[in-house]
C-alpha positions in Angstrom: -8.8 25.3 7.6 -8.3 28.8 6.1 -11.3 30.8 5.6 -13.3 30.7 2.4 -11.4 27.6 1.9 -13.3 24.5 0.7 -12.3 21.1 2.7 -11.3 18.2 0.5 -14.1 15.4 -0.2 -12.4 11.7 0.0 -14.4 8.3 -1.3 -14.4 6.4 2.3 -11.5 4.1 0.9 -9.4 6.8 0.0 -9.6 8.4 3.4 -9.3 5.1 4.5 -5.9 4.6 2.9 -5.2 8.3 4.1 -5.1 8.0 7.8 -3.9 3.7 8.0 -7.4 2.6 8.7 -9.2 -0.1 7.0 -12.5 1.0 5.1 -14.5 -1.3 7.3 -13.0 0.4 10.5 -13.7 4.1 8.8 -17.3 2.8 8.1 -17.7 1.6 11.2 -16.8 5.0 13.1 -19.1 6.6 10.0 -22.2 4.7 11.9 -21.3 5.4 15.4 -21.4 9.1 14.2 -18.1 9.8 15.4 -17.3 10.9 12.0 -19.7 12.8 9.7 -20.3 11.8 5.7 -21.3 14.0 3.1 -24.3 13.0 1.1 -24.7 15.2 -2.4 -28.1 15.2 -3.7 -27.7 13.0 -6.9 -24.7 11.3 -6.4 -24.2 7.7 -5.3 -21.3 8.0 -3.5 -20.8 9.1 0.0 -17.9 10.9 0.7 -15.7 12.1 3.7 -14.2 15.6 4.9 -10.5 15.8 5.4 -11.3 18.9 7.7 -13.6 16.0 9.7 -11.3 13.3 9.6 -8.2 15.5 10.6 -11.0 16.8 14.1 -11.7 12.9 14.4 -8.0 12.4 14.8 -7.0 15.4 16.6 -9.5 14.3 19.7 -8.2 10.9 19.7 -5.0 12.2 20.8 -3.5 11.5 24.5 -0.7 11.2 26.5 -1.5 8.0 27.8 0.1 4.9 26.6 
């Protein structure tokens, strides 16, 4: 992420539909902590940080197959 840049907030469906997961598998790594939600004082909704998702992904990574 560039500095002073702000990281893109997704709904957990749209991020969801961003990387080819289902919600239920996103939510599911959302509980096990291995991805961390945003939570703004006031609003309902729950959201996701691309900069988190795109670490999540980048750690998943091997060379095995």
């Amino acid at each position: 992420m560039e500095e002073n840049s702000v990281p893109k907030l997704l709904s957990i469906k749209r991020a969801a539909q961003e990387v080819g997961l289902s919600r239920n598998k996103l939510a599911e790594l959302i509980k096990e902590n291995l991805i961390p939600v945003i939570v703004i004082p006031g609003y309902k909704f729950t959201k996701v940080s691309t900069d988190d998702i795109n670490r999540f992904i980048a750690e998943q990574r091997t060379r095995k197959i």
